[in-house]
Each structure stands twice: as structure tokens, then as C-alpha cells.
N, C-alpha and C positions, 0 to 999 in steps of 0.2 A: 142589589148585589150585596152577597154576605160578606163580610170579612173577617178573618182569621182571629179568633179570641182566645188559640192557644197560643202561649211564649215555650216554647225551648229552654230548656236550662243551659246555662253554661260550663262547658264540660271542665274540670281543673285542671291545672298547670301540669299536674301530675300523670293524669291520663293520656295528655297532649305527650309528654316526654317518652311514656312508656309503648303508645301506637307508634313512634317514628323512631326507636331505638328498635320492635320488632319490625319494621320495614326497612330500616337500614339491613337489621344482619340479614331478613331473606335476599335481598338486593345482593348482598354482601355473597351470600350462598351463592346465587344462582348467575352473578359474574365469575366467581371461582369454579363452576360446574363446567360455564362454556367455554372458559381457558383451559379447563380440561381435556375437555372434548378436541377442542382444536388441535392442541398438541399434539402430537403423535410422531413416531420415530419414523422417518422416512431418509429410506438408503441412497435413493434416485439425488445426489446432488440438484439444486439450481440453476439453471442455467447461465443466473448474474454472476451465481459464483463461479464458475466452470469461465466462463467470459472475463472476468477480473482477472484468476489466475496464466489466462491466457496471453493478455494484458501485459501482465509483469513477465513473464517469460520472455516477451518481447522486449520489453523493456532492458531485462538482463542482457539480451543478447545483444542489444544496440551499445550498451554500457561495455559489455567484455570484448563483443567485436568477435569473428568468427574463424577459426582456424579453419585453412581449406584442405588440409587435411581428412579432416571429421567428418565422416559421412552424416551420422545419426550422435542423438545425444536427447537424455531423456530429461523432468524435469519431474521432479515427485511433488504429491498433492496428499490429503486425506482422502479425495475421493478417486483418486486415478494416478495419472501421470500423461503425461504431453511428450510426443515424441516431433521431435523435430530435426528433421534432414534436411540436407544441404546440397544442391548440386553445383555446377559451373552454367552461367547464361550467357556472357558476351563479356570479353575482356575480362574487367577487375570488378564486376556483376555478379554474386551468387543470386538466385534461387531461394528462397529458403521456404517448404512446408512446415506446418504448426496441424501435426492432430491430436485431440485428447484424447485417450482411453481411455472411459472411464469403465468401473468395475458394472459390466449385466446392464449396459445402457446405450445411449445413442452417444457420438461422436461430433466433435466441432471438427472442422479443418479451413485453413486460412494459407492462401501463397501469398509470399509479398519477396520484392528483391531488396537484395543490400549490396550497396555499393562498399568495397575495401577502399579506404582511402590510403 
């Protein structure tokens, strides 16, 4: 069996620094290309955030507590607005629906009751 009688040179310090400074910046490139790419301006809200907002709404409202006066009462967003009505259920019981409308899209809606203490 032959064995190998040529040796390799060893490449210098200097060539070593300059192949992996040109593979960092392609590297560098071509992560910057598909965060590009990714991005993009999209009008369609989120749903988590559509749902957060929704959230807090509810929240305010348990906070402010509900005039039974107030049939409707809206709640502004960057992407829409929540309208939330009110009716009478039993005794000192509202009612209350939560829809979102959002702007050229689909809609949440959520009932739940509150009690007037």
C-alpha cells in the first residue's frame, strides 16, 4: 500500500483571517437579504393583537364599571375599533357584547355578563 509523499503547505495567518472576514460579510449579506424579504407591510392586523386589545377593553370596562344608560360605546385602536353594547339580563346583570371592527377584515366577538354591584 502507497502512502502519501506529498505534505500540504500551511496556509498563513493572514489568508485564514481574510477567507472568514469574506464569509462573515456574505453570511452578513445574506441574513440582511432575508430580513428583508420577511418584512413586509401588512394592513391585516394580528390576531394576538386584536385579542390583547380586546383584553384591555375588558379590563377598562370592569375598572370604570358600566353606565346602564349606555347602550353602545366604542373603543379606538390603530387597527379598528371594538364596539361594545350593553343590554339588561336579570336583575342588577348586564349583558355585555365586545365586536371588533377591524378595517377590510374579519371580526372577534365575545358575550360575557357583569354584574352592578
Amino acid at each position: 500500500m502507497k502512502q502519501l509523499d506529498q505534505k500540504l503547505q500551511a496556509t498563513s495567518l493572514l489568508e485564514t483571517i481574510v477567507s472568514s472576514i469574506i464569509f462573515m460579510i456574505i453570511f452578513i449579506i445574506a441574513m440582511h437579504s432575508m430580513t428583508n424579504l420577511l418584512v413586509h407591510e401588512n394592513r391585516q392586523p394580528g390576531y394576538l393583537i386584536v385579542e390583547n386589545d380586546m383584553k384591555k377593553c375588558r379590563s377598562l370596562i370592569e375598572k370604570e364599571g358600566i353606565d346602564k344608560n349606555v347602550n353602545e360605546r366604542y373603543f379606538s385602536f390603530p387597527w379598528g375599533k371594538v364596539r361594545v353594547s350593553v343590554s339588561p339580563y336579570k336583575d342588577n346583570i348586564l349583558l355585555i357584547h365586545m365586536a371588533s371592527e377591524i378595517e377590510n377584515g374579519q371580526s372577534i366577538g365575545y358575550h360575557f355578563l357583569y354584574a352592578n354591584e
